[in-house]
Every structure is written in structure tokens, then in C-alpha cells.
N, C-alpha and C positions, 0 to 999 in steps of 0.2 A: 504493500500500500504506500509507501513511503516512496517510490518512485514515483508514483502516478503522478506526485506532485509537481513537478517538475520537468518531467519526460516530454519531449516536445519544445522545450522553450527558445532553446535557442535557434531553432529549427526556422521556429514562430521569428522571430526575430530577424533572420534572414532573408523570410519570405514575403513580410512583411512591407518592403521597401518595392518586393519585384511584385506585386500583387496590385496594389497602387498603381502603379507603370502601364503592368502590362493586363490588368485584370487576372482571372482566373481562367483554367483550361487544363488538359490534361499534356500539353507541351510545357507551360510556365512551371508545373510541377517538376517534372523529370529532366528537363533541362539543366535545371539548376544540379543537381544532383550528381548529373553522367558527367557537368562540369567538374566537380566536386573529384568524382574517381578519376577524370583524367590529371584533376590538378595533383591526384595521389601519386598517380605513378610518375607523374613529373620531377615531383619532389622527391622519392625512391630514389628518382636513377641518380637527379643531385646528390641523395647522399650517399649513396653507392660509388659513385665515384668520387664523392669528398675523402672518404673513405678507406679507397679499397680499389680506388683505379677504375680507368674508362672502361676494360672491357670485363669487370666483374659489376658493374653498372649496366653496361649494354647487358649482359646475360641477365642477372636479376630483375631488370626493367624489362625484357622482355619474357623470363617465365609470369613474372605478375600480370604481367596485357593479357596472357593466355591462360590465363586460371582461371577453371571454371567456376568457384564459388568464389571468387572475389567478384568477376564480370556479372554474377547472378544478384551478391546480394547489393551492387552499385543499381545496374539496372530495375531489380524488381521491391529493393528494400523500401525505397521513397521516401530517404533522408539517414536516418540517426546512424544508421553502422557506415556510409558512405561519409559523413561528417566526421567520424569517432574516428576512420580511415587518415581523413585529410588533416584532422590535427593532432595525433598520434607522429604522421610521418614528420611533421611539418616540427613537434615539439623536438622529437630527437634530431631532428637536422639541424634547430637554432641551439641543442644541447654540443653537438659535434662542434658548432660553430663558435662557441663558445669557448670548448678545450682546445681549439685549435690558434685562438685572438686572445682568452686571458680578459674578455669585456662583460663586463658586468651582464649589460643592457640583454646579451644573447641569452644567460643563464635566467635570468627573470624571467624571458618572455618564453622560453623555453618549457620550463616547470609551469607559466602560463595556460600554456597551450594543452602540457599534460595534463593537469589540471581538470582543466574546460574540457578534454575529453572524456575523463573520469565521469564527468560529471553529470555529461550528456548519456553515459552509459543505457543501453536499455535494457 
């Protein structure tokens, strides 16, 4: 019960602004979203090969494109685990980027972002 609460909000918050814009439809929903898993694997292969080098980046970035239950739960989930995806990848990238610069700013927004994923769990 204690999830219910909240489950959804940030969701709301994003959709929000493009809802407004563009009204409601079954494209302004999923769009947003399949943006969201491509912005994942983008971020992936950045840190794959912040990492770990270009071509265990190209490898890993391209078994994630081709995974079937990643590709399924982007496409058919209609938000929360495609979200939980993009700032998961997006916290340990600004966490790499962090041990890599020694700046504050990258650690904070980093555990942010994990965070905010935690948080949106469903």
C-alpha cells in the first residue's frame, strides 16, 4: 500500500508539460517513453566506453538494443521501469564521472538520480 502513494508521480510530472503541448493520444504516451529507452542505451554505451573502451561499448550497447525483455518492457511497460532504466544508467554514468574528475557536482547528482530511481521503483 505504501507504494501506491506515490507510484506514478514522476511519471505525472513529465507528462505533464507534453500533455499540454501536445494533448492526449496513444503516440504522446509511448513516444515519450521509447525516447526514454533509446536515451538508455545511449547512455550505456557512454558508459561502457567511459569505462571499459569503444569496443566493449559497441558490444554491450548492442547486446542491450537486442534484448528481448528490455525492448519489451520499454515498449509495452508505458513508463516506470523505462524511467527507472534511464536514470539508473544515467546515475552510474554521472557516478563514473565523478571518480574519474574528483567534482563534487557529478557525485551529488549522481546518488540524485539513484535516488529518484529508487524511488520511482514499482
Amino acid at each position: 500500500m505504501m507504494l501506491m502513494t506515490y507510484l506514478g508521480t514522476l511519471k505525472s510530472w513529465i507528462y505533464r508539460p507534453i500533455f499540454h503541448l501536445l494533448g492526449t493520444g496513444i503516440w504522446v504516451i509511448r513516444i515519450p517513453m521509447l525516447l526514454a529507452g533509446t536515451a538508455s542505451v545511449w547512455l550505456f554505451y557512454v558508459f561502457l566506453r567511459r569505462i571499459a573502451g569503444q569496443r566493449a561499448a559497441l558490444i554491450g550497447c548492442g547486446l542491450l538494443a537486442v534484448d528481448s525483455l528490455y525492448l519489451l518492457t520499454i515498449c509495452f511497460d508505458w513508463g516506470p521501469v523505462a524511467l527507472q532504466h534511464l536514470l539508473l544508467v544515467s546515475g552510474v554514468l554521472l557516478l563514473a564521472k565523478f571518480y574519474q574528475t574528483r567534482q563534487d557536482l557529478w557525485l551529488g547528482l549522481g546518488w540524485a538520480l539513484l535516488g529518484l530511481a529508487m524511488w520511482i521503483k514499482p
